[in-house]
Structure formats: C-alpha cells, structure tokens
N, CA, C and O atoms as CSV, one atom per row, in Angstrom:
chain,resi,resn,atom,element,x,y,z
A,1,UNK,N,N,5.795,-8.121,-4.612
A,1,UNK,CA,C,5.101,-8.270,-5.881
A,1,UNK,C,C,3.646,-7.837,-5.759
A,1,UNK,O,O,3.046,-7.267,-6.671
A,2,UNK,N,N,3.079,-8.161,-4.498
A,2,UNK,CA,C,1.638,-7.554,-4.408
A,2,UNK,C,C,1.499,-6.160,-4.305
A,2,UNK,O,O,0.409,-5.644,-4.551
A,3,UNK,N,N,2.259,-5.635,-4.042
A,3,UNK,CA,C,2.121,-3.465,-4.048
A,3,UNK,C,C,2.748,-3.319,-5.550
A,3,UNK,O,O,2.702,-2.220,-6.103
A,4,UNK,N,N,3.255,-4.296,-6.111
A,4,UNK,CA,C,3.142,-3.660,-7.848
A,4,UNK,C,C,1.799,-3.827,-8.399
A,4,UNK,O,O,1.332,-2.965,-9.144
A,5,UNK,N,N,0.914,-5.252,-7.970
A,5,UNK,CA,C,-0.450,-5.423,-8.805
A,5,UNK,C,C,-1.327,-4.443,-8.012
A,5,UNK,O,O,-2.290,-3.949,-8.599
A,6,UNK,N,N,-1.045,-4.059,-6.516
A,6,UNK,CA,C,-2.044,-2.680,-6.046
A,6,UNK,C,C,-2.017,-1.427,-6.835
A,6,UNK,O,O,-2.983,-0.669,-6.922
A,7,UNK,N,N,-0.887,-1.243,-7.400
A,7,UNK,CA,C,-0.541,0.018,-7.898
A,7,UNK,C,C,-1.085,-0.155,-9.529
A,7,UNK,O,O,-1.922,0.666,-9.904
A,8,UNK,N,N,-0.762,-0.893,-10.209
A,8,UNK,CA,C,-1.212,-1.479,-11.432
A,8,UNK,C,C,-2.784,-1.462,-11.841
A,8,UNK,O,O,-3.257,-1.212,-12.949
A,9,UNK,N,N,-3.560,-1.846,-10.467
A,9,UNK,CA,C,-4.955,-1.828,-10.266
A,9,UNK,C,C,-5.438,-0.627,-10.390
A,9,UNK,O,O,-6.294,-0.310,-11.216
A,10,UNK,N,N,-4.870,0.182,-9.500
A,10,UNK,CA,C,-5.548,1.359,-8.832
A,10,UNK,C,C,-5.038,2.476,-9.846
A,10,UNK,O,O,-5.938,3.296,-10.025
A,11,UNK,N,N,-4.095,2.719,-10.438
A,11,UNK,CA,C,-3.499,3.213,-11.837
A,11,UNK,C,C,-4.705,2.966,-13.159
A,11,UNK,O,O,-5.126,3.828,-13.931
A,12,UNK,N,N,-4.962,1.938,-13.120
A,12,UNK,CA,C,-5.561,1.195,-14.184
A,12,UNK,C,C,-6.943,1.631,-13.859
A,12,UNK,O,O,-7.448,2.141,-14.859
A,13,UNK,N,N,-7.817,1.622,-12.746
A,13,UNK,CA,C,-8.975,1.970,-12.476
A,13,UNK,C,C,-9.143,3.698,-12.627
A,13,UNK,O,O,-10.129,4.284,-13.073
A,14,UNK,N,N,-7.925,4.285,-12.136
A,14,UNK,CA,C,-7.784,5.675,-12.439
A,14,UNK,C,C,-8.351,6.177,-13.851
A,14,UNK,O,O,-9.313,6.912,-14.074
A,15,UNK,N,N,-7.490,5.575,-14.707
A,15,UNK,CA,C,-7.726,6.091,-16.425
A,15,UNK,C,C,-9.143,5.301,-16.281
A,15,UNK,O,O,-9.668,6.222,-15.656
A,16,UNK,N,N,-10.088,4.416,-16.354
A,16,UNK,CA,C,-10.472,3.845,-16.540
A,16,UNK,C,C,-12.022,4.360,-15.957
A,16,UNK,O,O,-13.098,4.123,-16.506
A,17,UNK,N,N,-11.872,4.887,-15.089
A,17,UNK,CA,C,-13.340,5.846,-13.860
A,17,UNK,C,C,-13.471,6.736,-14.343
A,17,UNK,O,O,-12.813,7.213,-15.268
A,18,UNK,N,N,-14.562,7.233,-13.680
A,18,UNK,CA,C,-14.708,9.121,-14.159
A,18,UNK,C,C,-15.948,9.105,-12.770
A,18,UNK,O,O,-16.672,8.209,-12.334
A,19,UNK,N,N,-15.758,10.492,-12.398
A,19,UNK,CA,C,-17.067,11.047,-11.060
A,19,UNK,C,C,-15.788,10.065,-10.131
A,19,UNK,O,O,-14.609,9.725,-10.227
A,20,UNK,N,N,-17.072,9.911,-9.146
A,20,UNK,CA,C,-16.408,9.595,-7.552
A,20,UNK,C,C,-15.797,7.870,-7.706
A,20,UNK,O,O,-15.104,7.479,-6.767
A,21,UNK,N,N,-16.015,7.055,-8.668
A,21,UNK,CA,C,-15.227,6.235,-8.789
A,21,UNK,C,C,-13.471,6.223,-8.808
A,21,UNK,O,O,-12.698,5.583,-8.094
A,22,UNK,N,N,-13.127,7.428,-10.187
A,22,UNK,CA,C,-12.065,7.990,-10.312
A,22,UNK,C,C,-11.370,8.415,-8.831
A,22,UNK,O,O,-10.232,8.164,-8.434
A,23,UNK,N,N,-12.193,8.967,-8.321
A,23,UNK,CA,C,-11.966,10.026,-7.215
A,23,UNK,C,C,-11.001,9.101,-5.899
A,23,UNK,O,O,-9.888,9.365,-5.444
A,24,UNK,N,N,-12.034,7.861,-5.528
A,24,UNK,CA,C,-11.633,6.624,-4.606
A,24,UNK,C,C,-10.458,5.725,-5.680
A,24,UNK,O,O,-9.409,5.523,-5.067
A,25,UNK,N,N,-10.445,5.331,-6.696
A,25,UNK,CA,C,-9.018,5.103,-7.379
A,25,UNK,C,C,-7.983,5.514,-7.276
A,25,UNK,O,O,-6.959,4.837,-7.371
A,26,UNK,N,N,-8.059,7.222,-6.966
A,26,UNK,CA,C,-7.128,8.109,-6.986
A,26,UNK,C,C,-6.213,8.147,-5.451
A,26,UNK,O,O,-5.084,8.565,-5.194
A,27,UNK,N,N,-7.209,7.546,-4.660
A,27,UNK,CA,C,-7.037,8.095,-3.046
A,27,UNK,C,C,-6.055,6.453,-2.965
A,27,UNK,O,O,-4.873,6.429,-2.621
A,28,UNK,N,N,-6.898,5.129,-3.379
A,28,UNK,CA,C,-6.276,3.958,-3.289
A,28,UNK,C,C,-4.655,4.295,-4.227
A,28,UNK,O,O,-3.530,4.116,-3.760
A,29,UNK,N,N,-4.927,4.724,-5.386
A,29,UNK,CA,C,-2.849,4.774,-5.676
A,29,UNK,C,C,-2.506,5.475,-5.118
A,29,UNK,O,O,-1.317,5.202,-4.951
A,30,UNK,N,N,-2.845,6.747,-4.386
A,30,UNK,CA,C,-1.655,7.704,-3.801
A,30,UNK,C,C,-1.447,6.592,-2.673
A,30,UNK,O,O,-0.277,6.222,-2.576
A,31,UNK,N,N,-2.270,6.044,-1.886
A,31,UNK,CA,C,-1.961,5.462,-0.559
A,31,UNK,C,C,-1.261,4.264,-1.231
A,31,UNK,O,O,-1.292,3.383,-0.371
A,32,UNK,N,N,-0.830,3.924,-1.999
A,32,UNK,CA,C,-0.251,2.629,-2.931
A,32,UNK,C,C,1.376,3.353,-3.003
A,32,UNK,O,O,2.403,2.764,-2.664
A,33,UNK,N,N,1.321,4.388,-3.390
A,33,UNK,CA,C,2.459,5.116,-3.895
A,33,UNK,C,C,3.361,5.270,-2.615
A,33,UNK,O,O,4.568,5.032,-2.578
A,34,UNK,N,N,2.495,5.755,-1.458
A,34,UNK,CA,C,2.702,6.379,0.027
A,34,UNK,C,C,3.944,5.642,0.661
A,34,UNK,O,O,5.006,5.895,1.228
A,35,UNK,N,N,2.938,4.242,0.090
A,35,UNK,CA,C,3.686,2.818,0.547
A,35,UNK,C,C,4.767,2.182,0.476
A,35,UNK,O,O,5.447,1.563,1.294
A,36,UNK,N,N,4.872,2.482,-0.951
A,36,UNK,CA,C,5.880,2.126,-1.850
A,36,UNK,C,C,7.132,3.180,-1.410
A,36,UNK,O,O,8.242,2.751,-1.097
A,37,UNK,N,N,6.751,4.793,-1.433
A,37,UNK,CA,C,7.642,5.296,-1.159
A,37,UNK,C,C,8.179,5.113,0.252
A,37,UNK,O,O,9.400,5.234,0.350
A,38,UNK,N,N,7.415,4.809,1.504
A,38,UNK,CA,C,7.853,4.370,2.797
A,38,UNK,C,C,9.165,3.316,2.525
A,38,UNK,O,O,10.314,3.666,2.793
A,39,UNK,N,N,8.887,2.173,2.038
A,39,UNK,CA,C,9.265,0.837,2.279
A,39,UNK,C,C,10.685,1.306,1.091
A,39,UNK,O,O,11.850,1.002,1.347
A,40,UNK,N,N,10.264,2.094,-0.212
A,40,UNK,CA,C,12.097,2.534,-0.704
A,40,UNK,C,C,13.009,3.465,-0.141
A,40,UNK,O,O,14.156,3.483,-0.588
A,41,UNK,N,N,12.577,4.483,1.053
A,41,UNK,CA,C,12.677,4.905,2.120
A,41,UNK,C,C,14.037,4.248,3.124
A,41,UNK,O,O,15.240,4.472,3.256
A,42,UNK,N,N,12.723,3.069,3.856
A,42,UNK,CA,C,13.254,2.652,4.607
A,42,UNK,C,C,15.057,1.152,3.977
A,42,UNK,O,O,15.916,0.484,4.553
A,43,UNK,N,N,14.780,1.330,3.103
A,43,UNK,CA,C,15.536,0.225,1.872
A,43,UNK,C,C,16.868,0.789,1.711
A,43,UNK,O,O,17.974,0.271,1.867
A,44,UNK,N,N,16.414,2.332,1.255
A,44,UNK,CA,C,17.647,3.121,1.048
A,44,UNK,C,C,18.388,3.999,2.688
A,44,UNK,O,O,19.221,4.900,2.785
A,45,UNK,N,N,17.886,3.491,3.382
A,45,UNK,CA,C,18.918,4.132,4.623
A,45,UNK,C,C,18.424,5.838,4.593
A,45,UNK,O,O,19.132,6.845,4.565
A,46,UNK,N,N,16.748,5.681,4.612
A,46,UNK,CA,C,16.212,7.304,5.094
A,46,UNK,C,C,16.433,8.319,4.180
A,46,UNK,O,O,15.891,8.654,3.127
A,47,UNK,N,N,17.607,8.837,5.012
A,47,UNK,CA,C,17.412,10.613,4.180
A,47,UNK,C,C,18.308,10.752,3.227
A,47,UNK,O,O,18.425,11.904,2.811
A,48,UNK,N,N,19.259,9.615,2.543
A,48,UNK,CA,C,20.085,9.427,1.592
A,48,UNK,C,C,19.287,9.918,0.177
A,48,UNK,O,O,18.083,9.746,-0.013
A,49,UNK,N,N,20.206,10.556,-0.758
A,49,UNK,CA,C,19.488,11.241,-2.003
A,49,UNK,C,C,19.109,10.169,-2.949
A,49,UNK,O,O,18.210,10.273,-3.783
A,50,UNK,N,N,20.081,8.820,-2.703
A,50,UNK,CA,C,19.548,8.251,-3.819
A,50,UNK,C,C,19.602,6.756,-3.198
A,50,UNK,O,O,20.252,6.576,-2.168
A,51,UNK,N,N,18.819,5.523,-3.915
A,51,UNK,CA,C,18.460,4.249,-3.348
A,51,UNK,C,C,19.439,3.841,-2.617
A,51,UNK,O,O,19.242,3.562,-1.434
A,52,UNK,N,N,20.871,3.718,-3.284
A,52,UNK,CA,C,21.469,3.043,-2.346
A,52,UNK,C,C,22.769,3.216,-1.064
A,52,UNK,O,O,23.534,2.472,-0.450
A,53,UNK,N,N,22.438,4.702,-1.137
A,53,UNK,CA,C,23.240,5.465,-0.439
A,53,UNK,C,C,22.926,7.018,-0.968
A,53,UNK,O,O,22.031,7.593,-1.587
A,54,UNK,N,N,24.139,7.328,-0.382
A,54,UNK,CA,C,24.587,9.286,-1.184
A,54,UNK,C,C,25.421,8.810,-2.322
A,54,UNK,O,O,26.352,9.604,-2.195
A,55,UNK,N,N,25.837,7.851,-3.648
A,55,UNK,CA,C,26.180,7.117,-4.845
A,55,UNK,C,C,24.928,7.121,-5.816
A,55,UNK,O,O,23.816,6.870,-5.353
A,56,UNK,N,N,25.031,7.289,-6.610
A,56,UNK,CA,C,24.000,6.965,-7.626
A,56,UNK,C,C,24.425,6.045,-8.279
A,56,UNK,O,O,25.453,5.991,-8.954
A,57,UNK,N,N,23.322,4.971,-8.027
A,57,UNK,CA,C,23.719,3.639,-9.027
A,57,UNK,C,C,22.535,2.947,-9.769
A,57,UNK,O,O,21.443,3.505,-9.879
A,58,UNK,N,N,22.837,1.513,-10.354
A,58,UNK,CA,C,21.760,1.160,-11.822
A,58,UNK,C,C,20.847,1.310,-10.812
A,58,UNK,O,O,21.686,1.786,-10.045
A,59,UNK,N,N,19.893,1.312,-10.185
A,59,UNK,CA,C,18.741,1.137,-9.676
A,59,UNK,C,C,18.160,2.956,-9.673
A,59,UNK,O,O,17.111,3.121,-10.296
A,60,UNK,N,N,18.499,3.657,-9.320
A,60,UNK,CA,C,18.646,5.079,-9.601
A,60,UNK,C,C,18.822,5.588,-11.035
A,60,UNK,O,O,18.378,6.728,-11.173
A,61,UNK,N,N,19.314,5.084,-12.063
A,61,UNK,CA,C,19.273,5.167,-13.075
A,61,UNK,C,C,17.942,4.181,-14.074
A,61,UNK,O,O,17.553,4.463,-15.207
A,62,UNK,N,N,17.605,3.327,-13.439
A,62,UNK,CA,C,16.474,2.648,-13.995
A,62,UNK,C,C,15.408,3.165,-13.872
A,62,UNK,O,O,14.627,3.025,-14.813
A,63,UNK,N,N,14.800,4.254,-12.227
A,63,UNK,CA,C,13.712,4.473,-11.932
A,63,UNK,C,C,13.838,5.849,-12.524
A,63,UNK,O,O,12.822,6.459,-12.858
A,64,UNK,N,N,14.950,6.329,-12.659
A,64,UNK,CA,C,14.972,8.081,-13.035
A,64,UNK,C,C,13.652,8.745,-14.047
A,64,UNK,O,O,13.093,9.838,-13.961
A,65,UNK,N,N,13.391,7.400,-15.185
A,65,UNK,CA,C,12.477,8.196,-16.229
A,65,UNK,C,C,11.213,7.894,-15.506
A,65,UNK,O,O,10.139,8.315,-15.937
C-alpha cells in the first residue's frame, strides 16, 4: 500500500511542479514505477507475458487500460 501513496505523490507533484522541481518528481515516479515494475516482475514468474503466467487473466485485464 505504501508504493501506491509513493507513486500517487510523486505523480501528483509531477502535474503540480514546473523547472527542476518537476524535473526531481519525475526522477522519484520513474524510480516508483521501476519498483513497482520489479516486484510485478518478480510476482508474475519473470519473463512470462502476462501477471499470472503465459494465460491472460482478470488482473491482466484490469491493468490493460
């Protein structure tokens, strides 16, 4: 639940900055995102195409849009 309010933050400070504020917002969500994508990565079993295997299921269909 805490890397959704990091991402939420740093998203939110994004639209919200402009100049080098924006700039360090931008660097904090990609490394937010980085994270996120590591840890759904490691969740889904690596190099599989979709979360919960090589199957596409509701969780793959929820994040699609």
């Amino acid at each position: 639940m805490w890397c959704f309010a990091q991402v939420l933050d740093a998203v939110i400070r994004v639209v919200k900055t402009q100049g080098e504020a924006q700039k360090a917002a931008m660097e904090d969500a990609m490394a937010c995102f980085e994270t996120l994508d590591d840890a759904l990565g490691k969740v889904s079993g690596g190099g599989s195409p979709f979360f919960g295997g090589h199957n596409m299921g509701l969780v793959d269909i929820m994040f699609s849009p």
